[in-house]
C-alpha positions in Angstrom: 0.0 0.0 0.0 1.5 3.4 -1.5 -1.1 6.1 -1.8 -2.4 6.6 1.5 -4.8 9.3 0.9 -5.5 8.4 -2.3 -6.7 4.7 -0.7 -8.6 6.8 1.9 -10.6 9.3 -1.2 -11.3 6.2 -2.6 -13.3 4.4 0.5 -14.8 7.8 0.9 -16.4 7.2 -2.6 -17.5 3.9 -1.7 -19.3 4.1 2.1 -19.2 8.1 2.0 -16.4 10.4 3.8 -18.4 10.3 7.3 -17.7 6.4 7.3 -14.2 6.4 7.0 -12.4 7.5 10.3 -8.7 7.9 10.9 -8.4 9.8 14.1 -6.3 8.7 16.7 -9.2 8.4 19.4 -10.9 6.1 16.9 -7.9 3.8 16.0 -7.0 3.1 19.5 -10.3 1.8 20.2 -10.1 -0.7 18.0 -5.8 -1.5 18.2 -6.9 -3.7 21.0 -9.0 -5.5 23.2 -8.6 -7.4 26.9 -6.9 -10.4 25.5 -3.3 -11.1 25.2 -2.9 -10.2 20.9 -0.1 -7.4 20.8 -2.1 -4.2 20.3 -2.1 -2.8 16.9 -3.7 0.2 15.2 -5.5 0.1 11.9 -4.6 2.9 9.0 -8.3 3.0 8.6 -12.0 2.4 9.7 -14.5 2.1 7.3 -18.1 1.3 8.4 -20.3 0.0 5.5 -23.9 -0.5 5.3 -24.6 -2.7 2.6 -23.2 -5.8 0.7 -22.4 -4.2 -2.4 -20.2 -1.5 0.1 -18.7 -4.0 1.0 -18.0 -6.0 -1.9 -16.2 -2.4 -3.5 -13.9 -2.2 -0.5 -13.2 -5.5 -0.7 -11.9 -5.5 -4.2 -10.6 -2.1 -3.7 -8.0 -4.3 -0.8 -7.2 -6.7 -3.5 -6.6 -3.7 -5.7 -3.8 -1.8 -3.7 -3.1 -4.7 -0.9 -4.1 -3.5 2.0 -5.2 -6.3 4.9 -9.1 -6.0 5.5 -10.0 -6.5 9.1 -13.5 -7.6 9.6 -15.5 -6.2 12.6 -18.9 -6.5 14.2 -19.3 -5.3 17.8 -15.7 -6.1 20.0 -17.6 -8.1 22.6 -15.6 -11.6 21.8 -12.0 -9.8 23.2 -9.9 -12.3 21.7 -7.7 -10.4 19.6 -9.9 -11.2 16.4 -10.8 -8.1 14.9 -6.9 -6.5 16.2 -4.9 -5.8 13.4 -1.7 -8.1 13.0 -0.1 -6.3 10.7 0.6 -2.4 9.6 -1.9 -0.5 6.7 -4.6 -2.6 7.8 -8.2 -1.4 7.0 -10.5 -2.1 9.7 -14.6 -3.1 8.2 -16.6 -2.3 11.2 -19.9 -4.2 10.7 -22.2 -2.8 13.6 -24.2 -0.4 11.2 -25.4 -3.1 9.4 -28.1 -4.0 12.0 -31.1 -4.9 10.1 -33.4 -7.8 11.2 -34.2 -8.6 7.7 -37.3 -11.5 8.2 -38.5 -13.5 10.8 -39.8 -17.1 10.1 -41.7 -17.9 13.0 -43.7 -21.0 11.6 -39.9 -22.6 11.8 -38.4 -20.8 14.3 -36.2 -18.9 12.1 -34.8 -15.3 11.7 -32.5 -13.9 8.9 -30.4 -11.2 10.7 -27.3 -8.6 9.3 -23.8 -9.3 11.1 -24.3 -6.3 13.5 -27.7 -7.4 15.2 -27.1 -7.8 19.2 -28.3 -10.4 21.4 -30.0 -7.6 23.2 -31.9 -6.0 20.0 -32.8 -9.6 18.5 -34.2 -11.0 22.0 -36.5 -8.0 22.5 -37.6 -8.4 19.0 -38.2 -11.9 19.0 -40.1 -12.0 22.1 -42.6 -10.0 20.2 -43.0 -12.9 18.1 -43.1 -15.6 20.9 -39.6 -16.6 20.2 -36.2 -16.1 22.0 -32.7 -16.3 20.6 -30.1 -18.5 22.7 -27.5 -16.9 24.0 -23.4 -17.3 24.9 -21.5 -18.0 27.3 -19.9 -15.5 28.9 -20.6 -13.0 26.7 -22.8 -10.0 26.9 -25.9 -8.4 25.4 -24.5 -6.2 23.1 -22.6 -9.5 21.1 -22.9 -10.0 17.5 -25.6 -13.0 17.1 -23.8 -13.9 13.6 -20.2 -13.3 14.9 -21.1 -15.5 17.7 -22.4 -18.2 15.6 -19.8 -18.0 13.3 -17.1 -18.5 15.6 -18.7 -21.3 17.9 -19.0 -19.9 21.0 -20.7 -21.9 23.0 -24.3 -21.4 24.1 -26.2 -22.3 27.1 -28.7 -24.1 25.3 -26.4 -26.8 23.9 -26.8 -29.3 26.6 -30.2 -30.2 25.1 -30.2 -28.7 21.4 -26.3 -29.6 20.7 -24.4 -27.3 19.0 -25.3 -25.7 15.9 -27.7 -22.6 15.7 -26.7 -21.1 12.0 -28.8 -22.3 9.1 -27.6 -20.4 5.7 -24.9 -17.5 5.0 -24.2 -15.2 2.7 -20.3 -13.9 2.5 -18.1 -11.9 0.6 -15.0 -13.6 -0.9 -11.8 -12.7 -0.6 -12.3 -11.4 -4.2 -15.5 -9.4 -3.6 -18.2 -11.8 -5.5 -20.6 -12.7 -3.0 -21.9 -16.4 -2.1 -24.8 -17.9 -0.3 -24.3 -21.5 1.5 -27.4 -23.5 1.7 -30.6 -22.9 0.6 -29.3 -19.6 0.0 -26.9 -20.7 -2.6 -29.4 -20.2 -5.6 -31.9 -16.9 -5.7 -35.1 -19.1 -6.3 -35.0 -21.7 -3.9 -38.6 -21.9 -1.7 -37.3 -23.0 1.7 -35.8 -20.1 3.4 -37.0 -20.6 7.5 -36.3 -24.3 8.1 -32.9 -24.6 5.0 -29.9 -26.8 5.7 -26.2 -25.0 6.3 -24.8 -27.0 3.4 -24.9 -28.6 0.2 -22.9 -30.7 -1.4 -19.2 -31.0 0.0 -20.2 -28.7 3.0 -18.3 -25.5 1.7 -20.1 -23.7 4.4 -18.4 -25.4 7.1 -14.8 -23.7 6.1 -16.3 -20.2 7.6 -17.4 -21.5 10.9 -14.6 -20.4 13.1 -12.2 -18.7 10.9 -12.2 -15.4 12.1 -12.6 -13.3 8.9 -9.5 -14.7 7.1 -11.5 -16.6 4.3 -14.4 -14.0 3.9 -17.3 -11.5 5.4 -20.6 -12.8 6.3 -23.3 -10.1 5.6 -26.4 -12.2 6.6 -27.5 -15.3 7.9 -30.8 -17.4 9.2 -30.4 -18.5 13.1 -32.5 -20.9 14.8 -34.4 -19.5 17.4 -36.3 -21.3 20.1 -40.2 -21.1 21.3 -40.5 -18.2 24.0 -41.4 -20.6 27.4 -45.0 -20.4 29.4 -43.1 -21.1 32.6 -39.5 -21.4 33.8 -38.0 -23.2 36.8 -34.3 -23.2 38.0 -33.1 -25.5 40.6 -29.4 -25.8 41.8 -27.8 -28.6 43.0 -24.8 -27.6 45.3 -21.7 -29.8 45.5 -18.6 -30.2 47.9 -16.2 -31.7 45.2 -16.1 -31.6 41.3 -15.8 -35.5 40.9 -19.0 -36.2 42.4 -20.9 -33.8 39.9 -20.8 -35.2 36.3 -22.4 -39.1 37.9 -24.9 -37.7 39.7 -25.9 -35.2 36.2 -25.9 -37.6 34.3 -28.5 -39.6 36.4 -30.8 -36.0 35.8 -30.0 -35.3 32.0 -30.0 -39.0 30.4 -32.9 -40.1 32.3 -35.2 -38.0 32.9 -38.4 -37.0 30.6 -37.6 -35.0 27.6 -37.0 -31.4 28.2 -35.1 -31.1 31.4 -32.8 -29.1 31.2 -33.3 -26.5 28.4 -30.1 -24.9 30.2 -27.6 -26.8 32.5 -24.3 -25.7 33.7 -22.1 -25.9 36.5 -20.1 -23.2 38.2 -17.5 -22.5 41.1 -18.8 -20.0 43.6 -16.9 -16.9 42.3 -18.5 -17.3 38.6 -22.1 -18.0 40.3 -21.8 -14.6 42.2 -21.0 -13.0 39.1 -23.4 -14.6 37.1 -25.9 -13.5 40.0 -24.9 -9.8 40.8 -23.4 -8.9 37.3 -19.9 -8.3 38.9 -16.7 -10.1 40.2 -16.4 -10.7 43.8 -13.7 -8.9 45.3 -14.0 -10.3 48.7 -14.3 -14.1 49.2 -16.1 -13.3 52.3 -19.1 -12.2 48.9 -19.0 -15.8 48.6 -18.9 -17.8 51.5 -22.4 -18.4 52.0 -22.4 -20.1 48.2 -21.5 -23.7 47.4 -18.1 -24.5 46.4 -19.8 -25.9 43.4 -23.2 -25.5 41.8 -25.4 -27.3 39.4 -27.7 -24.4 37.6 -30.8 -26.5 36.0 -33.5 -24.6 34.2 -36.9 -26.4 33.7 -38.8 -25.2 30.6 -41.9 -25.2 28.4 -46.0 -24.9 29.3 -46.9 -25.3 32.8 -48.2 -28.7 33.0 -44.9 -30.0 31.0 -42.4 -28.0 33.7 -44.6 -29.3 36.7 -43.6 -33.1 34.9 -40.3 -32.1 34.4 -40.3 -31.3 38.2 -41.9 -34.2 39.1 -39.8 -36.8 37.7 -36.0 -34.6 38.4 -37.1 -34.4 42.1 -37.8 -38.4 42.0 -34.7 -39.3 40.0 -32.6 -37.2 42.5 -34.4 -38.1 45.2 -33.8 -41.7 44.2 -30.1 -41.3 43.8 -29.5 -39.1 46.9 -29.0 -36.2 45.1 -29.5 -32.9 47.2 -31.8 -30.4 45.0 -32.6 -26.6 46.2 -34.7 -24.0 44.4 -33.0 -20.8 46.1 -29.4 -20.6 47.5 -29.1 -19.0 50.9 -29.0 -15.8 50.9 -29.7 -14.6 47.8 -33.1 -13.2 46.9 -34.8 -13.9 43.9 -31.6 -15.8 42.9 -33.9 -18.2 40.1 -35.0 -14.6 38.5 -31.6 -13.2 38.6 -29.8 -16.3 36.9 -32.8 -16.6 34.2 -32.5 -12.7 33.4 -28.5 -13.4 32.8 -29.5 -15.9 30.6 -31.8 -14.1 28.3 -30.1 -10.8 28.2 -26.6 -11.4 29.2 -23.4 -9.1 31.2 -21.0 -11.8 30.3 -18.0 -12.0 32.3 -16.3 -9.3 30.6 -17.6 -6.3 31.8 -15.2 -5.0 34.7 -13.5 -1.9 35.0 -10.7 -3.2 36.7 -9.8 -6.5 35.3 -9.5 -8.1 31.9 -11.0 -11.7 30.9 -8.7 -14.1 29.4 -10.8 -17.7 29.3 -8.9 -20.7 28.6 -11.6 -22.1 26.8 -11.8 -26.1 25.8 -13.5 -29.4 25.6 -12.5 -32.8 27.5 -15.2 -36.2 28.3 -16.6 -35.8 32.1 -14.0 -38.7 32.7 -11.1 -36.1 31.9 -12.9 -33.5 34.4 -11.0 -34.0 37.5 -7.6 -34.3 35.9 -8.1 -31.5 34.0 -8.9 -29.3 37.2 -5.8 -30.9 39.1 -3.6 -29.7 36.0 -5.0 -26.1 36.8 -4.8 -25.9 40.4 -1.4 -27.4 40.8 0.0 -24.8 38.4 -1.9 -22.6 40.3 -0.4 -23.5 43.4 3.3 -23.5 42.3 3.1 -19.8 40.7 1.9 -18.0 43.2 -1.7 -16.9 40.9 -3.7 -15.3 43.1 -6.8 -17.5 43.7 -9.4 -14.9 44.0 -9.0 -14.0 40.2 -10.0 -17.5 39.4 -13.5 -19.0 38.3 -14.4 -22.4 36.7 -17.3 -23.0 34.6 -18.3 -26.2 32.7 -21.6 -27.2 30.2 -22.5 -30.2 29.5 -23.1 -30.7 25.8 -25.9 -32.8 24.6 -26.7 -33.8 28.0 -22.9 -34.9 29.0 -21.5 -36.4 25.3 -18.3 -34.1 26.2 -18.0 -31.1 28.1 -16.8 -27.4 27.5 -14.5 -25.9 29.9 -14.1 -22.6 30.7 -11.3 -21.7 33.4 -11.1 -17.5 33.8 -8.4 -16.3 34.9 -8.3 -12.0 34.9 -5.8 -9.8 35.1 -5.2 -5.5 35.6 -5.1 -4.0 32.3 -1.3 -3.1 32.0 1.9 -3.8 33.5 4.0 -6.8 35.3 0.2 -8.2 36.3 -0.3 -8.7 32.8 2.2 -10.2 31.7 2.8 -12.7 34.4 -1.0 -13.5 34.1 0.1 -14.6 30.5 2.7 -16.4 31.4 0.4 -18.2 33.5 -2.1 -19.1 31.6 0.4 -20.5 28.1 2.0 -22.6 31.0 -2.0 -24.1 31.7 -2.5 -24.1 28.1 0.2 -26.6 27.2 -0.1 -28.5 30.0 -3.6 -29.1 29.4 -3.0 -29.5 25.5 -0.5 -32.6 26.8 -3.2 -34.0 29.4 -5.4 -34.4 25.5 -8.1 -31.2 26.3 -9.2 -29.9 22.7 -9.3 -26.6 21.8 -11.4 -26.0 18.9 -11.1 -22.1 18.9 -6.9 -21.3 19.2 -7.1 -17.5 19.5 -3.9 -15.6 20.9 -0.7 -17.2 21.9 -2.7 -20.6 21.7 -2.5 -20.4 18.0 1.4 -21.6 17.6 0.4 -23.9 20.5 -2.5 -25.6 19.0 -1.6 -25.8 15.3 1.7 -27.2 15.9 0.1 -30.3 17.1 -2.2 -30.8 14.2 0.5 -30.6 11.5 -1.7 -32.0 8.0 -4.6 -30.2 9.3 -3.0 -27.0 9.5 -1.1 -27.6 6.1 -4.7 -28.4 4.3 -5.8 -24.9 5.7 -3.4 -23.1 4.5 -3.8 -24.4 0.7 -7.4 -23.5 1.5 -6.6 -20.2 2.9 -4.0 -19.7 -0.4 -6.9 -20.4 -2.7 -9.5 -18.5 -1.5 -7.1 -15.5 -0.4 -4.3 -15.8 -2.6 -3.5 -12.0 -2.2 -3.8 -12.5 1.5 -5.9 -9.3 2.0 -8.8 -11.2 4.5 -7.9 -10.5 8.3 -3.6 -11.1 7.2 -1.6 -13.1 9.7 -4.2 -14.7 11.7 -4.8 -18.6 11.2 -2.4 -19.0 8.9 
């Protein structure tokens, strides 16, 4: 890239001179976020508000190679929308915000990338519908950008893992393709499509961060808004005694329990609870040391079945079972409202977030929490940053892990937090955890163990990009 202002003149004429920002305020906000990717500011944010926008600045990139940087709303913090390299052009997707249809006969909704959790929930509650939310993030989250990258959802212990139904994207060479039923103009089943046809092309986008393309639209499944909603929490003294006992509740009771089902240490559950990080484990004491969070759902008469048969199963198995925790008032309306419209555990002013985020069977539990607290132990870590959450997925088939560890937002702290947490990471990669979502330092960490894989990707990434203009440096 030469012809600096020449570049910029010419992304004024595509998304208008008030949408392309190069003030110092601006490009700082988006050089970095709380995660541990060196901080690095773009040459340019542009903020387009249609397809064929961006389409023009896409082949514009290609034109005088400059690296595009797709954006949507910052709320994911893990360094995927940071530039890696110099010149880079930031695409900030948050004005594109439409709700384009909703399909309610199938539980569908086409949305743009910038739609929030927040703005679609409201929205679809109007309809009798609700949108399934993430972990750990908040309300103000990209839905698409969310789906895209597989973060995981609450919902997945009963519904499994895959909410996005067809996509549109930009190439890396500006044409624009639709996956699914979306693929041709004149197919008749938009609400209940398939992702894929064929070879599953679609699947290549899920979790690449950007680097193969831009997703301007896409049809999510959305879930029937419930007549009545129970939670129950099942406390626990020691994490081995958890998944044997859950799996007694999820795999053999009537269909429907647990519409949600997660379990947390005590620090996350008083965050999840009061919206903020407990800065005094005397916030805590009165909480379990673990907790089952169980939410019944649907009409009345099936939750008071539900109920029926959970409290008899437990009851059966001598499992203890409490619908409040002590203490805490209204504790089943504050958990529910964090589900629907979520803070994440993000929002602090004084600490930043960094997840080590991954998948083991409930058999590897334990040994995966000894690997943690053991390094814990020898480095000193304090403690009280720590909190543990873990979600069953399709009622126990394997289990996401999600250990947070935080850290101040400069300095010695920092950096010693991130020595902390690569020393977990590869400890925990050697114990066999998977880590499907290698963002940061975990990149080199992950890839280098999954040699072919990352060799096929590459050709794919070369094919699709071979001017390298699509988010450069990152995956590949």
């Amino acid at each position: 890239m030469t012809d600096v202002n020449g570049i910029k003149e010419k992304l004024a004429g595509i998304v208008g001179p008030e949408k392309v920002l190069d003030d110092e305020e601006v490009l700082e906000r988006y050089s970095q976020d709380q995660s541990f990717v060196t901080p690095r500011s773009p040459f340019l944010v542009v903020y387009p508000t249609t397809d064929e926008e961006i389409q023009q600045v896409v082949r514009l990139a290609n034109l005088e190679k400059f690296p595009v940087v797709p954006y949507s709303s910052g709320a994911l913090q893990q360094g995927t929308s940071v530039p890696r390299i110099g010149g880079s052009v930031v695409v900030d997707l948050s004005r594109m915000n439409k709700i384009i249809d909703f399909d309610v006969e199938n539980r569908t909704v086409a949305i743009e990338p910038g739609v929030t959790f927040a703005q679609l929930q409201e929205a679809a509650n109007k309809e009798g519908l609700r949108v399934c939310t993430p972990v750990g993030l908040p309300a103000n989250a990209s839905v698409l950008l969310t789906y895209i990258e597989f973060v995981p959802l609450y919902s997945w212990s009963k519904y499994g893992t895959w909410f996005l139904l067809p996509f549109e994207v930009v190439l890396p060479n500006g044409e624009k393709m639709g996956t699914g039923s979306w693929a041709w103009a004149n197919s008749s089943i938009k609400g209940a499509s398939p992702v894929t046809i064929g070879a599953g092309l679609s699947t290549v986008y899920i979790g690449a961060q950007g680097t193969l393309g831009i997703v301007t639209k896409g049809r999510v499944v959305l879930k029937n808004l419930n007549e009545a909603e129970e939670v129950y929490f099942f406390p626990f003294a020691e994490v081995e005694k958890i998944t044997p006992s859950l799996h007694k509740i999820l795999r053999t009771s009537v269909k429907g329990t647990g519409e949600e089902c997660f379990i947390v240490d005590r620090k996350n559950l008083y965050q999840l609870i009061y919206g903020t990080w407990p800065e005094s484990p005397s916030l805590t004491n009165n909480l379990p040391p673990w907790t089952v969070v169980l939410v019944l759902s649907g009409t009345k008469g099936e939750v008071e079945y539900q109920r029926e048969d959970m409290m008899e199963i437990a009851q059966q198995n001598g499992i203890e079972v409490k619908e409040d925790l002590p203490g805490v008032p209204d504790v089943g309306r504050r958990i529910l409202g964090e589900l629907r419209v979520p803070k994440g555990f993000y929002q602090s002013e004084k600490w930043c977030y960094h997840p080590l985020q991954f998948y083991v069977s409930a058999r590897m539990i334990p040994a995966a929490l000894n690997i943690f607290e053991n390094l814990l132990e020898q480095s000193g870590y304090p403690r009280d940053r720590v909190g543990y959450l873990l979600l069953p997925v399709e009622k126990g088939r394997v289990y996401y892990c999600e250990y947070g560890v935080r850290s101040e937002k400069d300095g010695d702290d920092r950096k010693k937090t991130q020595e902390f947490w690569i020393e977990v990471a590869k400890a925990l990669l050697d114990a066999g955890a998977y880590f499907d979502r290698p963002y940061g330092p975990l990149e080199e960490l992950v890839y280098a163990r999954a040699g072919i894989y990352h060799s096929m990707v590459k050709k794919i990434k070369g094919l699709l990009d071979p001017n390298h203009i699509m988010n450069t440096g990152r995956l590949y």
